[in-house]
N, C-alpha and C positions, 0 to 999 in steps of 0.2 A: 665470650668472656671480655669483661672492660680491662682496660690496661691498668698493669697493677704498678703504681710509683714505689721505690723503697723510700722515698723522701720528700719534702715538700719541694726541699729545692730541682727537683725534678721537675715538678707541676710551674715551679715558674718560671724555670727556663722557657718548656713549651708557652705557657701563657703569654709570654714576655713574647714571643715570636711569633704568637698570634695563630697558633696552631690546637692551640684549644680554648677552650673558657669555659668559664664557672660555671655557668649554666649551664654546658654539654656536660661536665664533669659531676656533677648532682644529676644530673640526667642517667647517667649511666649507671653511679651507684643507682639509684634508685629501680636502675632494672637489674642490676644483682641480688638486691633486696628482697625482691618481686621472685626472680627467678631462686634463690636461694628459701623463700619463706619456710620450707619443713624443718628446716633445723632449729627454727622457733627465737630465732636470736632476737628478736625484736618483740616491745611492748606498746609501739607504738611509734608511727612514722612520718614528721612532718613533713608530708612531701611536695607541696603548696607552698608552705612557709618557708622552706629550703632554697626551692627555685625562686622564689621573689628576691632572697635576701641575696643569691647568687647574682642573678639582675643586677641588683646597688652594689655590689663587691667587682661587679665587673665595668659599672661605671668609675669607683674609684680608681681602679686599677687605671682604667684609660687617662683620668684627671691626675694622675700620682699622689691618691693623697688614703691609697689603699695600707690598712695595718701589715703586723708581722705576720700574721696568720692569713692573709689574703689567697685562697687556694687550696684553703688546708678542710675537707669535709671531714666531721668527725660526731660520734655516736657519743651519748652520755648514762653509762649506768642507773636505773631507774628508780635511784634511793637520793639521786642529787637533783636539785628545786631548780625547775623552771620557769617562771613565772609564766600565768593562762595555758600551762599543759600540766597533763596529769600525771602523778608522781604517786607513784604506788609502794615503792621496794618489792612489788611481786606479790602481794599479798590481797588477801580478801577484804581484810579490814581497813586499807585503802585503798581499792579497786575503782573506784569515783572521787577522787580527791583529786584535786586543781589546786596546784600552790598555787597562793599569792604574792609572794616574792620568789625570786632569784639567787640562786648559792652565789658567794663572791667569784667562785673559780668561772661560773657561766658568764657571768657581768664581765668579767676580765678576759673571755678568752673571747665573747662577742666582739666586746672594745677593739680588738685585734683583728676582728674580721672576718673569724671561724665562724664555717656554717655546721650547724644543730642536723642533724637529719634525722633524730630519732633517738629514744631512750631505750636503752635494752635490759633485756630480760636480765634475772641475777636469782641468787639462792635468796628466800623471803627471808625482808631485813637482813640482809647480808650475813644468813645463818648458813653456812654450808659446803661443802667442799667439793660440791660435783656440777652444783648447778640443776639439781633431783629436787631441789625443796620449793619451787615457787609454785604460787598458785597457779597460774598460768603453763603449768606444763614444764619438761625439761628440754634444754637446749642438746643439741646434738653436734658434735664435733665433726668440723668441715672433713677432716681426715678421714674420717670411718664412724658413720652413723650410730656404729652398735656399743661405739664409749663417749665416755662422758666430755663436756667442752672444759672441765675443770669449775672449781669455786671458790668465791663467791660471784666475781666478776664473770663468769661465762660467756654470757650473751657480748660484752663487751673485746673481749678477745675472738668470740668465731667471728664478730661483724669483720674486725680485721683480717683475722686468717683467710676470707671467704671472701674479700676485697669488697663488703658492702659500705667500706668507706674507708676513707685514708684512716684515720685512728679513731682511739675510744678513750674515756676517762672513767676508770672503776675507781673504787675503794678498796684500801686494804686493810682488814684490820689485825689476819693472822696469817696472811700469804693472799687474800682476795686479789690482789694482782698480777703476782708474781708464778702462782701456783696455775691456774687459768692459762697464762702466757707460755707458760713453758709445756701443757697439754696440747696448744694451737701452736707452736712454732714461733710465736711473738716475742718482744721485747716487752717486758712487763717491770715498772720503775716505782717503787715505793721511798719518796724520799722520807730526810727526819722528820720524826715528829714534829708537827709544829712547825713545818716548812712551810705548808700550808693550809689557807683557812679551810675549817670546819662547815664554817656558818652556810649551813642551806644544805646540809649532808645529813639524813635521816639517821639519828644516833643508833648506833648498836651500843658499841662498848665506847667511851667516850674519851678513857686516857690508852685508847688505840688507834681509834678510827682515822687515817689519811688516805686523800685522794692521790691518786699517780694513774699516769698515762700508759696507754699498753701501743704501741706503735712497730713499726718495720725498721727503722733506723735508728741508731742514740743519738741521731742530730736531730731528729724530731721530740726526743723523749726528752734532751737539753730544752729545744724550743719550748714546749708546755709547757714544762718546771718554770722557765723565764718569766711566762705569762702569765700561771696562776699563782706560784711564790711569791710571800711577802708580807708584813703587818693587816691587821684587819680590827678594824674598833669593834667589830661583831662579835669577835671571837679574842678573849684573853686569852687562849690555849698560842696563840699564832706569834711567832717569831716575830721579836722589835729586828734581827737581824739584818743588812741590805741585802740583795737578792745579786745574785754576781749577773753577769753578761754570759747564760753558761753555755753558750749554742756559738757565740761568739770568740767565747775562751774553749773552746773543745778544739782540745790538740791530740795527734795520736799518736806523739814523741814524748816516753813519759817518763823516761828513764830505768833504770833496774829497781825493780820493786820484791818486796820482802812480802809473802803469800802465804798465809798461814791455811791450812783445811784439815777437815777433823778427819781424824782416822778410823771414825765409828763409818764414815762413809765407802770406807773402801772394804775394811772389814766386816762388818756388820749382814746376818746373814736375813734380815730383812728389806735390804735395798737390792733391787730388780740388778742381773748380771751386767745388763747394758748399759745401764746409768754407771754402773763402775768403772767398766773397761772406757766409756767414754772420758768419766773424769780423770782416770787413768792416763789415757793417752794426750790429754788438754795438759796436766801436770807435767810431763814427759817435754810437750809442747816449750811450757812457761820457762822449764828449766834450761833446755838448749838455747833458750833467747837470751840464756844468762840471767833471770830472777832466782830469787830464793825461795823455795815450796819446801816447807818445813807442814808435818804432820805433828797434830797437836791433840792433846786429851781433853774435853770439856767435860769437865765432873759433873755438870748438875745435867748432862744432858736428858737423863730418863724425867727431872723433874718438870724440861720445859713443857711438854703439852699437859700435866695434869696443874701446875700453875697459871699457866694460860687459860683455861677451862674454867678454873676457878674464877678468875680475877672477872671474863666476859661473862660469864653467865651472872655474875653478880651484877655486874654494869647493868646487863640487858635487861635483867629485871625489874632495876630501876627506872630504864629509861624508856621499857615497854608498858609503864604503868598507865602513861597519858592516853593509850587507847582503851577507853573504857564503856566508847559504848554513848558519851554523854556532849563531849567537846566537840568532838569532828569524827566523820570515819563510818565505820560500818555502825548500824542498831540494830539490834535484833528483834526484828517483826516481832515474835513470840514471847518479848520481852513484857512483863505486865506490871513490875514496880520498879525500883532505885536496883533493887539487889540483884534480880533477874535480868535487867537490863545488862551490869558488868556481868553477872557470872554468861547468859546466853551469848552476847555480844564478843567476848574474850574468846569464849568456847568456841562458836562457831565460826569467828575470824580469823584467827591464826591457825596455821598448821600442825600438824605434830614435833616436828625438829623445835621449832619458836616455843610451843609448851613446853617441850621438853628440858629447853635452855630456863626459861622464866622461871620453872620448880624449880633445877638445880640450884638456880643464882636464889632465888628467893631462898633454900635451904640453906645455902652455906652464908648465910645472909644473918640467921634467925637465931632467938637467943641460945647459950650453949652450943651453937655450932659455930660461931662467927670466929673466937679464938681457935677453934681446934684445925676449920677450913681457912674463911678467909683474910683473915691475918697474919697465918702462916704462911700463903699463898704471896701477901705483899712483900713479907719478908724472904719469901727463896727469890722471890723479882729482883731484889735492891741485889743479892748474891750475882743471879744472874748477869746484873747490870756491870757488877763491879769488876767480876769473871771476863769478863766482854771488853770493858777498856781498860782492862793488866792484857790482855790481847794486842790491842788496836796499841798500846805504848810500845811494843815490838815489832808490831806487823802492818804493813800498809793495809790489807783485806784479808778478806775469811773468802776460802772458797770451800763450797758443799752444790751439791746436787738443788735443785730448788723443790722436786718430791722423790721420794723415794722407788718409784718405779714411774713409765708411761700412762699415761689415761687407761682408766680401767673403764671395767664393762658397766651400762646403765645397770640400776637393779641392786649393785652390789651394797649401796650404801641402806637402804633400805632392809636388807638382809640383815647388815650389823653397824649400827652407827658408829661403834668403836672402830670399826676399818678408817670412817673418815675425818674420825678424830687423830686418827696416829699417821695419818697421811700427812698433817701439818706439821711432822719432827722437824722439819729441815727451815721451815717460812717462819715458827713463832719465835725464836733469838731477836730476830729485826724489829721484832713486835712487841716481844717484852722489853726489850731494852732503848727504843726507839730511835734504832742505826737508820741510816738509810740501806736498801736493798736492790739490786736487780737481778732479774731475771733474763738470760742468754738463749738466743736457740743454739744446740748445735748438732743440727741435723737428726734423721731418723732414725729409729731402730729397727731392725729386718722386717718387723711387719709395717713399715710405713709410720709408724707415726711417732710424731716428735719428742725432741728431749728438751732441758733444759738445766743449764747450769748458773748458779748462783754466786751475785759476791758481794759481800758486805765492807761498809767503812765504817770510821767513826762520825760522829753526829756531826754534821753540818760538811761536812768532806766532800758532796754530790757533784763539786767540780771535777776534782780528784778520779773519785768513781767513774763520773763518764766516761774522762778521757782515758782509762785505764779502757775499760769497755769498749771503746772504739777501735783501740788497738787490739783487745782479745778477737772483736767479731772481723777482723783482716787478719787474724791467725789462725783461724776456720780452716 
């Protein structure tokens, strides 16, 4: 087993002291990768391109003129553009597609001297909550085979659980980061909206979709945010905001903080025994430290997943329209005019979950249904919104669970897709209302495998958050 770092700054200490280098260091993920392949985490490995670019990162390093990122191996979710590799989202309908450019967050986190080792597997276009929907197969959790790695980001999260590289970079659009991380034991960091660019991120729902890093430490999950936050002429969605120093400014003296968590979490007789008693005894924790952990009621709670549901599956159908068969992407051989080309082509390139999202969103989309679903749907959002920071003007954070029980068994979502639509009660808040989010490990449950606790702030707060976080994960 390769040595596992919880931090960058680990990897440069050794570096710095000439006891490792980049190139052994890519060397060695890449026989984790090798040695780990059945869990399917990976779509694709550059492992050629890795080791050369380790070479030039380890001559900088010697020159001093190496970035912040100099040491840092990391996987990239396979719905974000890499320019001359192939970028799928897991799907048939892009199974052979090679961007031609580069997402801003990959430009930015090169610039810095991170090495790419590979794009991982994820639920097709970022549909899914187990990591069960890509074409390619499902990913399987480094913990125990027989449940799921979590979703959307999966593949992203087991690379790290399973040390096939120092971190990974998912999307999240309704827990894809956060939910995944807390199934693998990881840190999984969804900042606000708008924190960072979009541009080069295969659209699912587009007033949701952000990138965040899934990692072992909050100094590495600061570190990312640092390098991929920030304006972006590509993308109007992207904060004119400055991007703080947050890796820099990460302190773990934060003073007495007012913590609000819903009470549906503890009571509630659909959340798993163990998620309880651990958030239970976390609360217990915050209050002897002298915080204020006050239980709160959130009224619109049963509205947020069928709102959420609403709002993406409308996006997706929009923004799933460009594969048709004509532009780029898959054709269907059997295709024989204009019409048959979209209907064979749509049919047999997408999955079932992606059909099944594209109807919904196209129904609630369509005339006579568009007042009754999706504009009702905008409007319980702005509720929820406004619910959320009458919150954050009392409370520094929300603490909840980040799922409602441990990774469940493969199989399950398949059986009933409403199981893994109600799994994301606890990740869509962040997402409707475009808090930033993170996701905690705190350790296992009797049979091994991981939990994870969540805490939200208010929008642009991610300094705040961390350093809150850093001191939660030293009261472990």
């Amino acid at each position: 087993m390769a040595k596992i770092y919880s931090s960058l700054s680990e990897i440069k200490s050794e570096l710095q002291n000439n006891e490792i280098t980049v190139e052994g260091l890519v060397k060695s993920y890449l026989g984790q990768i090798e040695k780990n392949a059945h869990l399917n985490a990976f779509n694709g490995v550059f492992g050629d391109e890795a080791l050369q670019r380790a070479k030039e990162v380890d001559n900088r390093l010697k020159n001093g003129s190496a970035g912040k990122l100099a040491g840092m191996v990391i996987a990239i979710k396979d719905n974000i553009c890499y320019k001359g590799h192939k970028v799928t989202a897991s799907s048939k309908i892009l199974s052979n597609f090679e961007s031609i450019y580069s997402a801003t967050i990959v430009e930015r986190l090169l610039a810095e001297d991170a090495i790419i080792i590979g794009r991982c597997n994820c639920d097709e276009f970022a549909m899914g909550a187990a990591n069960e929907t890509s074409y390619f197969g499902p990913v399987k959790n480094y913990a125990d085979h027989t449940k799921v790695s979590g979703g959307s980001s999966g593949g992203s999260a087991v690379a790290v659980q399973a040390n096939m590289c120092h971190a990974a970079i998912g999307t999240d659009t309704g827990g894809s980061v956060r939910q995944p991380a807390a199934f693998c034991g990881t840190i999984g960091f969804k900042p606000t909206y708008g924190r960072i660019s979009r541009h080069g991120l295969i659209a699912y729902a587009s007033s949701f979709d952000q990138a965040g890093p899934i990692t072992r430490s909050v100094e590495d999950a600061a570190l990312l945010l640092e390098v991929m936050a920030g304006a972006d002429e590509y993308d109007s969605t992207a904060s004119a905001k400055p991007v703080p120093a947050y890796a820099a400014g990460l302190e773990k003296s934060t003073g007495k903080k007012k913590i609000a968590y819903l009470q549906e979490s503890i009571s509630s007789p659909g959340v798993d025994q163990e998620v309880k008693n651990v958030l239970s005894r976390t609360i217990d924790k915050l209050r002897a430290e002298g915080h204020s952990v006050t239980p709160i009621a959130f009224e619109y709670l049963d509205y947020l997943v069928p709102a959420y549901y609403i709002l993406v599956t409308a996006e997706a159908s929009s923004n799933l329209a460009r594969y048709d068969g004509v532009h780029y992407g898959y054709r269907s051989p059997a295709a024989t005019d204009l019409l048959s080309t979209y209907k064979r082509s749509r049919s047999e390139g997408f999955g079932k979950e992606v059909k099944r999202r594209i109807m919904l969103g196209t129904f609630v989309l369509s005339a006579g249904y568009y007042d009754a679903y999706y504009a009702k749907a905008q409007k319980m959002r702005r509720l929820i919104q406004e619910k959320t920071n009458q919150i954050f003007d009392e409370y520094d954070f929300i603490l909840m669970p980040t799922a409602p029980g441990p990774a469940y068994n493969m199989g399950n979502v398949e059986a009933d897709p409403v199981v893994s639509y109600l799994a994301d009660i606890f990740t869509v808040q962040a997402s409707l209302t475009g808090s930033p989010a993170i996701s905690l490990p705190v350790g296992n449950n009797t049979d091994g495998l991981p939990l994870g606790l969540q805490l939200l702030a208010k929008h642009f707060n991610e300094q705040e958050l961390l350093n809150f976080s850093k001191y939660f994960m030293e009261l472990q």
